[in-house]
KOLNU-697744 format. One record per residue (C-alpha): x, y, z. Coordinates in steps of 0.001 Angstrom, whole numbers, plus 500000, padded with zeros to 6 digits. Layout:
N
{east: X	north: Y	up: Z} .
...
end
This chain:
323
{east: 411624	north: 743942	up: 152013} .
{east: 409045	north: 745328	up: 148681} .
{east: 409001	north: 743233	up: 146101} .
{east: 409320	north: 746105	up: 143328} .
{east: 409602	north: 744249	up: 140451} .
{east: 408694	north: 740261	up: 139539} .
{east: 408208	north: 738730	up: 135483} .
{east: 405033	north: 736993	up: 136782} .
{east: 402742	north: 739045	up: 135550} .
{east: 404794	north: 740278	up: 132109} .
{east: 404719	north: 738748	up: 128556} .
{east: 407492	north: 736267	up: 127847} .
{east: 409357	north: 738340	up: 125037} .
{east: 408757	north: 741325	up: 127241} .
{east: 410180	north: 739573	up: 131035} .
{east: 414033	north: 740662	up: 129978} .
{east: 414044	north: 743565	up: 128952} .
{east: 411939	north: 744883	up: 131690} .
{east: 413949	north: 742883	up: 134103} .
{east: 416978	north: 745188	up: 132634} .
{east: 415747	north: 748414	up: 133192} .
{east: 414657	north: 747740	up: 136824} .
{east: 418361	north: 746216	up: 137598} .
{east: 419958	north: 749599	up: 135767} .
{east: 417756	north: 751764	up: 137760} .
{east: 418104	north: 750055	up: 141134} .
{east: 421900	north: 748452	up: 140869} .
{east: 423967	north: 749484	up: 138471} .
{east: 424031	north: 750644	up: 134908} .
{east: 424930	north: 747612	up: 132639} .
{east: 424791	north: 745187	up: 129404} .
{east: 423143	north: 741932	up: 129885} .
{east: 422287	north: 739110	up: 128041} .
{east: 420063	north: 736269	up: 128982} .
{east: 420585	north: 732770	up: 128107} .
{east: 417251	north: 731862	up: 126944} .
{east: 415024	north: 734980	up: 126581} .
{east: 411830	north: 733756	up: 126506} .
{east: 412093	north: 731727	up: 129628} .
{east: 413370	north: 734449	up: 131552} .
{east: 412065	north: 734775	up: 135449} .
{east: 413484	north: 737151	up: 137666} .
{east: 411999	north: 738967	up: 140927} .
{east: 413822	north: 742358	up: 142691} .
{east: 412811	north: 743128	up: 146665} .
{east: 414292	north: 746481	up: 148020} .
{east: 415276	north: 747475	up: 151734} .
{east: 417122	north: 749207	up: 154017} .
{east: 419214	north: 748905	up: 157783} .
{east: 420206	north: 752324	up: 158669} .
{east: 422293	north: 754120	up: 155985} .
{east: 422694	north: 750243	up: 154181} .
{east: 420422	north: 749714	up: 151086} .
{east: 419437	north: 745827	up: 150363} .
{east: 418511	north: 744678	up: 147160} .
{east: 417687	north: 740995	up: 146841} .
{east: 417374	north: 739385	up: 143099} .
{east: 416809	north: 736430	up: 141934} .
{east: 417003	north: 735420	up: 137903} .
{east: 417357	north: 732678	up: 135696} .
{east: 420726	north: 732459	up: 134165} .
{east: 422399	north: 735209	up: 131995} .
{east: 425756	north: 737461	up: 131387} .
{east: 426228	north: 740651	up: 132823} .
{east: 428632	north: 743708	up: 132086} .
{east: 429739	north: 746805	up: 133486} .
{east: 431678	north: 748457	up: 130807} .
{east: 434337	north: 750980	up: 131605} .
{east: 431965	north: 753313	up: 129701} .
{east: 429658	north: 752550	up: 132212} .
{east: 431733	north: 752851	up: 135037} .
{east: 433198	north: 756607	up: 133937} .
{east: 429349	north: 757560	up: 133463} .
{east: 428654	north: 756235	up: 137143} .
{east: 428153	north: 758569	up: 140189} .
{east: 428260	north: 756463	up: 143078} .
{east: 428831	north: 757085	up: 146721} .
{east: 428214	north: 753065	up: 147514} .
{east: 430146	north: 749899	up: 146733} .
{east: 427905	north: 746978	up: 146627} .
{east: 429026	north: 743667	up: 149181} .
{east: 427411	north: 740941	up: 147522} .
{east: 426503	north: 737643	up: 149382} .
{east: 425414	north: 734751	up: 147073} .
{east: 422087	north: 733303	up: 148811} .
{east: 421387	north: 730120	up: 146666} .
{east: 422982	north: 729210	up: 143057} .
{east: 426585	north: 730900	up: 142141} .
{east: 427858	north: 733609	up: 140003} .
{east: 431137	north: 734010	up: 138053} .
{east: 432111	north: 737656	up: 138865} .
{east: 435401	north: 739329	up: 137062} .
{east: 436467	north: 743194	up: 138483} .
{east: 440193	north: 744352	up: 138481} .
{east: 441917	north: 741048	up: 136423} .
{east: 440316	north: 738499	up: 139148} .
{east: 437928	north: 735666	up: 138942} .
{east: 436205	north: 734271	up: 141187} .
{east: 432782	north: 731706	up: 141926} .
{east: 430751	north: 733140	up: 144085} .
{east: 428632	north: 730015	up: 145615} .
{east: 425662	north: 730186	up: 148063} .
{east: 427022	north: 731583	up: 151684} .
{east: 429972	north: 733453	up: 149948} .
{east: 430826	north: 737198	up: 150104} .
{east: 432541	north: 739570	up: 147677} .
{east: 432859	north: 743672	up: 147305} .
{east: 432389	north: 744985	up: 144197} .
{east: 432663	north: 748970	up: 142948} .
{east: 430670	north: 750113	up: 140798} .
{east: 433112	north: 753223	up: 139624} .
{east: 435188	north: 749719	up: 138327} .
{east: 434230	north: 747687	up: 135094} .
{east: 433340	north: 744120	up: 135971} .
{east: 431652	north: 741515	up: 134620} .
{east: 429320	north: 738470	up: 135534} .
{east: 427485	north: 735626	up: 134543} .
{east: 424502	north: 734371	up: 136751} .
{east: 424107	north: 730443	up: 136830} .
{east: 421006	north: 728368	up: 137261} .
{east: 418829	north: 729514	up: 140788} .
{east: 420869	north: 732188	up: 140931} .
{east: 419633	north: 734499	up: 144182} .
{east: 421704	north: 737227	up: 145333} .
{east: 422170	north: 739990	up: 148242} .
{east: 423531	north: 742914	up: 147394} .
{east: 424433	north: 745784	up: 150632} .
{east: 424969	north: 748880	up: 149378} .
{east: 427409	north: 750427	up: 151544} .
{east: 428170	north: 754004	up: 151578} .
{east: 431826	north: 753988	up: 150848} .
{east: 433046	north: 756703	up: 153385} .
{east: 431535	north: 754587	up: 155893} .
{east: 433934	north: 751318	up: 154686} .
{east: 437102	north: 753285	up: 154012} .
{east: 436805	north: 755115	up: 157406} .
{east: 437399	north: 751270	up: 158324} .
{east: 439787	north: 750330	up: 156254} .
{east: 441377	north: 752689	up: 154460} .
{east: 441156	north: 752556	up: 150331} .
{east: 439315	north: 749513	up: 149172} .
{east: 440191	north: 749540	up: 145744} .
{east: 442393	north: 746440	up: 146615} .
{east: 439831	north: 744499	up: 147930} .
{east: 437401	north: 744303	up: 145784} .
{east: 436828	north: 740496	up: 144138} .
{east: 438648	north: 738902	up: 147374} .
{east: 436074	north: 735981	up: 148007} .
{east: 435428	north: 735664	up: 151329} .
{east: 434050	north: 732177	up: 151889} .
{east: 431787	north: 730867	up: 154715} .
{east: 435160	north: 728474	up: 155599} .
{east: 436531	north: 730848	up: 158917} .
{east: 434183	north: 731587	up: 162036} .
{east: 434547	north: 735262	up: 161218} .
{east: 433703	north: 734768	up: 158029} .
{east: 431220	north: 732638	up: 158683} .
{east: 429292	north: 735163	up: 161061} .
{east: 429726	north: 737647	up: 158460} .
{east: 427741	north: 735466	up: 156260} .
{east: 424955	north: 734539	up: 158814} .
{east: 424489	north: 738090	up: 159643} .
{east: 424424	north: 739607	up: 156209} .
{east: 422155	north: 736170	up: 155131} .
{east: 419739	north: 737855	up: 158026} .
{east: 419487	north: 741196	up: 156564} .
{east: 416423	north: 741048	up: 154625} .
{east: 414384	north: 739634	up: 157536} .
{east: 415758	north: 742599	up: 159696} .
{east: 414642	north: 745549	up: 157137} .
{east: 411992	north: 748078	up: 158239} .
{east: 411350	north: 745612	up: 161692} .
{east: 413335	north: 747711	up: 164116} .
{east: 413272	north: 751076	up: 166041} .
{east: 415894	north: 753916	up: 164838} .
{east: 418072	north: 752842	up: 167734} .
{east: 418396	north: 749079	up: 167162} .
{east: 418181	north: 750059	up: 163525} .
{east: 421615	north: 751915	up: 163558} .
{east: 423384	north: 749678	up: 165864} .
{east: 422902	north: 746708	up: 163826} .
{east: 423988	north: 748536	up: 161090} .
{east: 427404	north: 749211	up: 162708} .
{east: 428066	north: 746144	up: 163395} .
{east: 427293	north: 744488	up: 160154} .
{east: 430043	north: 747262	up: 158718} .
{east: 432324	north: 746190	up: 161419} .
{east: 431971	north: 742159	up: 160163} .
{east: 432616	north: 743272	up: 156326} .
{east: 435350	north: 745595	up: 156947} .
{east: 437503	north: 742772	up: 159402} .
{east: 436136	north: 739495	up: 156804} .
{east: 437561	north: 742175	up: 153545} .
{east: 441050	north: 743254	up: 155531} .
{east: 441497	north: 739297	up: 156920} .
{east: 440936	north: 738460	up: 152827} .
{east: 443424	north: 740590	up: 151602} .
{east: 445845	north: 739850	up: 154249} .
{east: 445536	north: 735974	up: 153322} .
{east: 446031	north: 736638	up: 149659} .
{east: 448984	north: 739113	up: 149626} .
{east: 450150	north: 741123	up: 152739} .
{east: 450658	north: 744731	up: 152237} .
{east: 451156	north: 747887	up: 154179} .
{east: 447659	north: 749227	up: 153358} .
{east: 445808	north: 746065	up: 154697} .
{east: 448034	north: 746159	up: 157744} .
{east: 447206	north: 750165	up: 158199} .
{east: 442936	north: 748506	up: 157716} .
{east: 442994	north: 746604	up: 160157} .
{east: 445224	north: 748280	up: 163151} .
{east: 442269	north: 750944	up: 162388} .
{east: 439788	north: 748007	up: 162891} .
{east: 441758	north: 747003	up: 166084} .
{east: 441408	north: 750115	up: 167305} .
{east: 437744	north: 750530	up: 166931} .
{east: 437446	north: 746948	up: 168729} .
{east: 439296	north: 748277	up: 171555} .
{east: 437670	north: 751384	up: 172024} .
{east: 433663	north: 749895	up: 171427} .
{east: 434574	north: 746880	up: 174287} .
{east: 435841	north: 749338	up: 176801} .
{east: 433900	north: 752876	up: 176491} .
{east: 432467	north: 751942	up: 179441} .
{east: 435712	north: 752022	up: 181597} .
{east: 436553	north: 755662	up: 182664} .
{east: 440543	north: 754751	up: 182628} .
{east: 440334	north: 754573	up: 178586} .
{east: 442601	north: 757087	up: 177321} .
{east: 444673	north: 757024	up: 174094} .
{east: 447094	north: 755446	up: 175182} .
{east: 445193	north: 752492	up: 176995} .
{east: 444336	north: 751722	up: 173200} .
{east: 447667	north: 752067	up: 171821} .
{east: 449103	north: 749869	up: 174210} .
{east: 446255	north: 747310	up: 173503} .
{east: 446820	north: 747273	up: 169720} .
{east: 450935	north: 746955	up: 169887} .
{east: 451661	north: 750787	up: 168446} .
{east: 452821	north: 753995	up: 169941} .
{east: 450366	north: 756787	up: 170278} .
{east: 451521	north: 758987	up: 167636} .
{east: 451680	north: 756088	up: 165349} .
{east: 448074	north: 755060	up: 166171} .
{east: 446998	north: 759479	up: 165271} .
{east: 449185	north: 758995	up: 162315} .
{east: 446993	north: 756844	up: 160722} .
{east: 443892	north: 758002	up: 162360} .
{east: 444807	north: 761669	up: 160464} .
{east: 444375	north: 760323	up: 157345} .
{east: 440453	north: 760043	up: 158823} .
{east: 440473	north: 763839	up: 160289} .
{east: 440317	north: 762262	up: 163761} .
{east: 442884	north: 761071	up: 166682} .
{east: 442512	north: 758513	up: 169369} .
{east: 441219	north: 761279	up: 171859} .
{east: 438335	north: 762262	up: 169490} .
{east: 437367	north: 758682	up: 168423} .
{east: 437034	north: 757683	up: 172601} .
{east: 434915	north: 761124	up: 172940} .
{east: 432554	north: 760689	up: 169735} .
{east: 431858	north: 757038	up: 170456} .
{east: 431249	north: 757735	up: 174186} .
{east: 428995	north: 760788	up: 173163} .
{east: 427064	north: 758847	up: 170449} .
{east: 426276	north: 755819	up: 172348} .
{east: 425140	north: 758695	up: 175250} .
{east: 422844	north: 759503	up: 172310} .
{east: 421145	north: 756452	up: 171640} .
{east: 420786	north: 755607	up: 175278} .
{east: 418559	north: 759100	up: 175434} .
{east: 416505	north: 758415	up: 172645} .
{east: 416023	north: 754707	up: 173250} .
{east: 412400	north: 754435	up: 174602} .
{east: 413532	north: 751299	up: 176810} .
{east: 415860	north: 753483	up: 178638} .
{east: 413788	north: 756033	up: 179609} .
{east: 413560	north: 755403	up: 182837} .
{east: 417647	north: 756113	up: 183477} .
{east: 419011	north: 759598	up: 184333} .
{east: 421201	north: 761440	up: 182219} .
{east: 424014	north: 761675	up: 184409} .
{east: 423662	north: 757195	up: 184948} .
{east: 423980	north: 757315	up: 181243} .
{east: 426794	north: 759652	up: 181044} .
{east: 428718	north: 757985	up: 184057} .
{east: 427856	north: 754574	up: 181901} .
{east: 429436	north: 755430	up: 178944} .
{east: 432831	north: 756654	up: 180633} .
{east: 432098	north: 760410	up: 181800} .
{east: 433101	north: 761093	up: 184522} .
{east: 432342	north: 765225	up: 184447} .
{east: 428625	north: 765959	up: 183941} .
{east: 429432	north: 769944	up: 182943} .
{east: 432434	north: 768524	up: 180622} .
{east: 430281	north: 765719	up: 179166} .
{east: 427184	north: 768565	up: 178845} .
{east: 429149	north: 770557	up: 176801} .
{east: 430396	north: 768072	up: 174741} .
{east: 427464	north: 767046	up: 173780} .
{east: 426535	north: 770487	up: 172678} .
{east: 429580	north: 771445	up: 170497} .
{east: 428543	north: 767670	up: 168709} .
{east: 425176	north: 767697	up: 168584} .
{east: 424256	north: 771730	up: 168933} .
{east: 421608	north: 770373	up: 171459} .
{east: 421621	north: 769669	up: 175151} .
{east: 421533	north: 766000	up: 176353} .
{east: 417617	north: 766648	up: 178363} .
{east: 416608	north: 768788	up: 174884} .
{east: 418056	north: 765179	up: 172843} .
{east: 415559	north: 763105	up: 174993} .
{east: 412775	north: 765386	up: 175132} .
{east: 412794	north: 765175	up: 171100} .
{east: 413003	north: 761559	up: 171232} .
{east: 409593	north: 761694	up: 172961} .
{east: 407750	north: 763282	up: 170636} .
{east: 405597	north: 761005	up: 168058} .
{east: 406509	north: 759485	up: 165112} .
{east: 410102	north: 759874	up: 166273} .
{east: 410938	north: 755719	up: 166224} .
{east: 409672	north: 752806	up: 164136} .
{east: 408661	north: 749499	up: 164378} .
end
């Protein structure tokens, strides 16, 4: 994490409303006000975890506001999943209210008016999450947004721990370790958001968000086992097979193409992980569920335009990986 901004260094009547114009630049466009301007502290560090940008504040206390003038004016392809590190926060989006303490979660959208007001020691985690990359999950989110999500369930609770570990994760690993992490931590929001909204109010929607998390589960724990087929993973998740496409249309893809493109893009990262260099491309197709070297070859191609040995030999070149 960069510490991009901090009120050390900036004259007490000045702290505020510099502290304002970083926070509209980097979160959100916004009102504030603070509760005692001239003792105002505050301190913004910036990172990222594959396509997931962190931005961890910390500010004495104040009241926030995202208008609905703000919200028409804002062009956002993120929500932000907020997890309260130390202090709590009153947060208000779409007629709910909620404390979010120290360990908590909460989504919030930014193309919504909401409103907040930061307590004493406030210090807060925000994700930005590219919202294709939720709703591919879970369908539309607009219902989950201000669903606390408490550290009280193990999920939940792992959730927390992981997304608590973020900032000590940013910038530290290779492109490969880089974007499976960041899976995963999508995979912990999207089941801890769909499990919240269940628990409040069951509906049809959250049902449809988390057969499609079901389904994912299914597929990532067995793309290793050559029998997987479609309807392998229906029968695992309790639907029919058309069913299961039905609601895997509404995300241009089917239970065939979701076992290939997983299958092909953890072939991918095998080839350009460094570490398993030393394994042949057929080992790592056979791995991952091929069972057709030409067939997974030209799959590969038609996904990637590039051959699996051309994938690998561009891996090698320098200043291909990080840390």
């Amino acid at each position: 994490m960069e510490t991009i901004f901090s009120t050390r260094r900036i004259h007490r009547r000045d702290k505020f409303d510099h502290w304002h114009s970083v926070a509209c630049k980097q979160i959100v466009d916004h009102d504030s006000r603070p509760e005692a301007r001239l003792s105002f502290d505050a301190e913004v560090e910036l990172g990222r975890l594959c396509k997931l940008e962190l931005i961890l504040f910390s500010n004495s206390p104040m009241q926030i506001s995202h208008t609905a003038a703000h919200a028409s004016r804002t062009k956002s392809d993120h929500v932000f999943v907020c997890r309260q590190l130390s202090g709590s926060v009153l947060l208000d989006q779409e007629y709910r209210e909620i404390t979010l303490a120290a360990g908590s979660v909460v989504l919030l959208d930014p193309l919504l008016p909401y409103s907040g007001k930061f307590l004493q020691d406030s210090k807060m985690l925000v994700v930005k999450v590219p919202r294709r990359q939720l709703e591919a999950r879970l369908g539309k989110i607009r219902n989950m947004v201000t669903r606390l999500i408490p550290p009280a369930r193990a999920q939940d609770r792992l959730t927390s721990m992981v997304m608590g570990m973020l900032p000590s994760l940013a910038s530290q690993m290779n492109s490969i370790s880089d974007q499976l992490v960041g899976n995963h931590v999508l995979d912990l929001i999207a089941v801890s958001l769909a499990k919240a909204v269940e628990g409040a109010r069951p509906r049809v929607a959250c049902s449809r968000g988390l057969l499609l998390l079901n389904i994912r589960a299914v597929i990532e724990a067995r793309l290793n086992d050559r029998c997987l087929d479609p309807q392998t993973v229906a029968d695992s998740v309790g639907v029919s097979v058309r069913y299961a496409n039905q609601i895997l249309e509404e995300h241009n893809t089917s239970l065939a193409r979701l076992i290939l493109a997983r299958r092909l893009a953890r072939c991918r990262c095998a080839l350009e992980d460094p570490a398993q260099a030393n394994r042949t491309i057929s080992e790592i197709a056979y791995g991952w569920g091929f069972s057709d070297l030409t067939h997974f070859g030209r799959r590969f191609k038609q996904a990637y335009q590039i051959l699996p040995r051309e994938a690998r030999a561009l891996a090698k070149r320098p200043g291909m990986f990080g840390a």
